[in-house]
N, C-alpha and C positions, 0 to 999 in steps of 0.2 A: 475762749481760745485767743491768745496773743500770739503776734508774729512781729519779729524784730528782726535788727538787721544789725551785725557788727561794720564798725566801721572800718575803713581802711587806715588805721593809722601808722603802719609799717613802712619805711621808706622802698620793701620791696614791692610791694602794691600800687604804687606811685611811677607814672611813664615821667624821661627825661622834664618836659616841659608842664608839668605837673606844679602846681603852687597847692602847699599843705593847708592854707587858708581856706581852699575849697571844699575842705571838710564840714566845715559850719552851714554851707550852702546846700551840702550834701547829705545832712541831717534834713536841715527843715525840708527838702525834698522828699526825703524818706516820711516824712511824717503827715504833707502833703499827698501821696500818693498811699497814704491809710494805714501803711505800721506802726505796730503800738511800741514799739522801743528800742533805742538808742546804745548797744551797748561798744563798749571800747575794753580791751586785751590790755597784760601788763607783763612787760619783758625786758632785760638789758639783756639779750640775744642779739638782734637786732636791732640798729636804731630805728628811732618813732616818736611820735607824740607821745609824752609823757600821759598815761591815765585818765589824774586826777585830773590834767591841765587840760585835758580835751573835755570831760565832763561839765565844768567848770565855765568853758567858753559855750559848751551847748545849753546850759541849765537859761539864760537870761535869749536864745535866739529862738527856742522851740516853747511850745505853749501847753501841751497835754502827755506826748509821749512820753515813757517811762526808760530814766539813763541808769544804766547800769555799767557793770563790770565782768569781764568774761573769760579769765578772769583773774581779780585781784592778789597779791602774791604780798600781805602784810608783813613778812619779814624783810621787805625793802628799805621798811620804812621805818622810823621809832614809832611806836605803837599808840602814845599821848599824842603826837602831832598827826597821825592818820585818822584817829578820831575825833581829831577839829576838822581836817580838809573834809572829811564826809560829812560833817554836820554841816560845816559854811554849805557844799553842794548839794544838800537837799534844803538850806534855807532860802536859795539861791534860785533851786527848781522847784521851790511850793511844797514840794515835799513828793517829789518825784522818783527817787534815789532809790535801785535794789542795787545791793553790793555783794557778788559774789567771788569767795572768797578760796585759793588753793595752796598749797604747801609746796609745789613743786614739784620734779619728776628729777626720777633717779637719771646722772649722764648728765651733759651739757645743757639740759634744756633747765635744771635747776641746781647739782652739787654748787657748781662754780657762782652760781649768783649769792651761797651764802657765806664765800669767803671774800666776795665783794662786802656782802655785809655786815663783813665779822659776826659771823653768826654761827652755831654748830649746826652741822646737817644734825645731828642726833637727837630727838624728842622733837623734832619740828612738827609732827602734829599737835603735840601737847601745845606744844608754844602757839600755833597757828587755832585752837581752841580756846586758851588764854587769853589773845590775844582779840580775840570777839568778845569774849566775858568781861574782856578790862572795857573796850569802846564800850559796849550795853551797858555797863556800869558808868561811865560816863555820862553817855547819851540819859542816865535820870540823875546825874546830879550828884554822884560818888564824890568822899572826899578823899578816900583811900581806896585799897584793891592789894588782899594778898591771896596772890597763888603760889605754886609748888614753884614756878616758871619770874612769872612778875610781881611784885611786890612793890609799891609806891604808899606813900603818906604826904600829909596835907598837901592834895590834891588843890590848889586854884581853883576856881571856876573855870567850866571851860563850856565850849558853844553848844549849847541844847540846839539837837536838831530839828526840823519842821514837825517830823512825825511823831509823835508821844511812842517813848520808846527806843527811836532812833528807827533807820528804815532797817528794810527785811533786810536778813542777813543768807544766800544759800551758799550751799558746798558744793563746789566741785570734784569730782571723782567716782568710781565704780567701786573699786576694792571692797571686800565684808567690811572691814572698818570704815570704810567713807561710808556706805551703805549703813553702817550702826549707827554713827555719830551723826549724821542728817536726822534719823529720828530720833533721835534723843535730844538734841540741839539745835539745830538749824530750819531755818522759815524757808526753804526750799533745795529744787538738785538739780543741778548743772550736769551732767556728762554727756560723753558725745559717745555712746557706744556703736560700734559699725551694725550690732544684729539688733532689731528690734524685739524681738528675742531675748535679748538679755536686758533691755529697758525695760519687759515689762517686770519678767524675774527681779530685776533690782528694784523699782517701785514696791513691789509687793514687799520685798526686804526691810525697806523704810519704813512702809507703813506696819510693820509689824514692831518695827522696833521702836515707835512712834506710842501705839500703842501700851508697850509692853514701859516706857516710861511714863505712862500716865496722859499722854499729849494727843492731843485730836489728828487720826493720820489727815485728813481731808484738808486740813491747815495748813499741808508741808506742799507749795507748788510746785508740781511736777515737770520742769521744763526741759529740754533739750537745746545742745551745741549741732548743727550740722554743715559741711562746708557743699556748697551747692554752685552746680554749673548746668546754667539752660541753653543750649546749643539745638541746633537744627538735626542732632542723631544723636546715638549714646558713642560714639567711636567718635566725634569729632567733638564731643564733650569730655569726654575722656583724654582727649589730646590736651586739650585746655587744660584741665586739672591735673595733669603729669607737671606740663610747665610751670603751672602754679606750684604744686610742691615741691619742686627741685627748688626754685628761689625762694619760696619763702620757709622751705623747713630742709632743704635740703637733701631728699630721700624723694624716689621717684615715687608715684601712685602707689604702685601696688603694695608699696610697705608705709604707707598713709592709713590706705583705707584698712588695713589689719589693727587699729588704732583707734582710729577716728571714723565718728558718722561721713561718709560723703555719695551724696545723691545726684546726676547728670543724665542727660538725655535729652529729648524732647520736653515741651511744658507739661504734655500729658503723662510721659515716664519719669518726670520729678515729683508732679503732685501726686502723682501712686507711689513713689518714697518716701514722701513725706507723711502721705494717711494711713504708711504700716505703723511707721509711729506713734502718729495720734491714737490709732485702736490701740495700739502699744498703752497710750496712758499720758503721752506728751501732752500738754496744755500750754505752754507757754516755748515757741520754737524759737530759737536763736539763729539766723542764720549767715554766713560767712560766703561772701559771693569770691568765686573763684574766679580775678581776674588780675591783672595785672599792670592797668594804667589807670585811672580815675573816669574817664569817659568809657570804659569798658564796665567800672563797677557801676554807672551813670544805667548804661543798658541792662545792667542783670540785676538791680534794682527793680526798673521800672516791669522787666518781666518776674521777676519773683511776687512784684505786688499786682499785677496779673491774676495768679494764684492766689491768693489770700482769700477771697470768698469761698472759693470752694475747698478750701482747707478747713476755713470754719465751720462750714457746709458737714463737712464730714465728724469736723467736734460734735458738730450739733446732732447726728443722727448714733453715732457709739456711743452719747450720751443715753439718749433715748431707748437705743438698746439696752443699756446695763439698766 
């Protein structure tokens, strides 16, 4: 049972007297206080630290925890030169690196970012599928690569990552097709579904269709996105994550959580959010602390890793059960 912590790299997340360098400090803290990994969010919605560049600065200050992406949006980027920055950053982390990878969402939160990219909204899963198949080909040494989508010849050399292979690669998303294409392709699943109810339903999706391509489902990590606020009640937690969502996505709570996992309360009414999940099937929890200056996220760190033994606690006993 893994439990992580996304970082705050949003400048909305961030109070006036806030220095973004404190980030680095705020990793190894996280990692000190016993979570297993580091992930960081990829957006030109909002300004932020750039991704890779936060990965990149944490890979050489942290020692064990696993950095990730939460997640990664490859048609920002040219797709040759994104499967160098991940290779340098898992050369960089020992070979630390899970990259999870999305295509965007229909609306502002993705059309527009792909006429930034000059890119078509249309076949972007193709191309965001492609576009893992070209890195993977990479990452062992490809000199060429022809898809329906990308097409390249004499390939260069280019940087072999740590991991033989290159590191995992999971998907983000619920939809039947994100649900199909994680088993049939992808080394794990990202989404943040509000009912755990539907995590477990979608797991079992995957893993059917995991199967039905020939693939080990038990191979494919089952993790979860949840955005979390540990408050002295569920009403005065709930006050917090309203403000959070207004500034950082714009839309009050209650058209968040029709969306998005999000769990608040007391320590004890989170960790029983968090372990509907786990029985759910979660293994690997991603979590998103809902505050909004850096000494704020400093606190709901330190109580989120609070919880973490008896999270695991609870890995440990649904395991046993099944």
């Amino acid at each position: 049972m893994d439990i992580g912590v996304l970082l705050p790299t949003a400048t909305a997340q961030w109070g006036a007297a806030d220095d973004p360098r404190e980030l680095v400090a705020f990793g190894r803290q996280a990692e000190r206080l016993g979570l297993s990994s580091l992930f960081v969010n990829d957006s030109l919605i909002s300004p932020r630290i750039e991704a890779l560049t936060m990965l990149a600065a944490l890979a050489p200050a942290t020692e064990a925890v696993t950095l990730g992406t939460a997640a990664l949006m490859p048609f920002l980027r040219r797709p040759v030169q994104a499967a160098q920055s991940l290779a340098s950053i898992d050369l960089l982390s020992g070979g630390r690196l899970t990259v999870t990878v999305g295509a965007g969402f229909p609306g502002r939160f993705g059309r527009p970012l792909y006429a930034l990219s000059e890119l078509p909204w249309e076949r972007r899963f193709a191309r965001l599928d492609e576009t893992v198949a070209l890195w993977r080909a990479l990452w062992d040494g490809a000199e060429s690569f022809h898809g329906e989508i990308l097409r390249f010849d004499g390939i260069p050399p280019t940087t072999r990552p740590y991991q033989a292979g290159g590191p995992p690669v999971w998907l983000g998303g619920a939809t039947p097709a994100a649900l199909a294409r994680t088993g049939r392709s992808y080394d794990g699943w990202l989404p943040y579904p509000p009912d755990p109810a539907d995590y477990a339903s979608g797991l079992r999706q995957v893993h059917r269709a995991a199967v039905d391509a020939g693939r080990a489902a038990e191979g494919i990590a089952p993790a979860l996105f949840v955005s979390v606020r540990i408050d002295d009640d569920a009403e005065s937690g709930r006050r917090a994550l309203d403000a959070y969502a207004r500034a950082v996505y714009g839309m009050p709570l209650e058209e968040l959580e029709r969306i998005q996992a999000v769990v608040t309360g007391s320590a004890d009414q989170v960790l029983g959010g968090l372990n509907r999940y786990v029985a759910a099937g979660a293994r690997h929890i991603v979590v998103r602390l809902a505050a909004l200056d850096l000494r704020s996220q400093r606190d709901q760190l330190e109580r989120i890793a609070d919880l973490v033994p008896a999270v695991r606690e609870a890995a440990h006993h649904t395991a046993g059960a099944g």
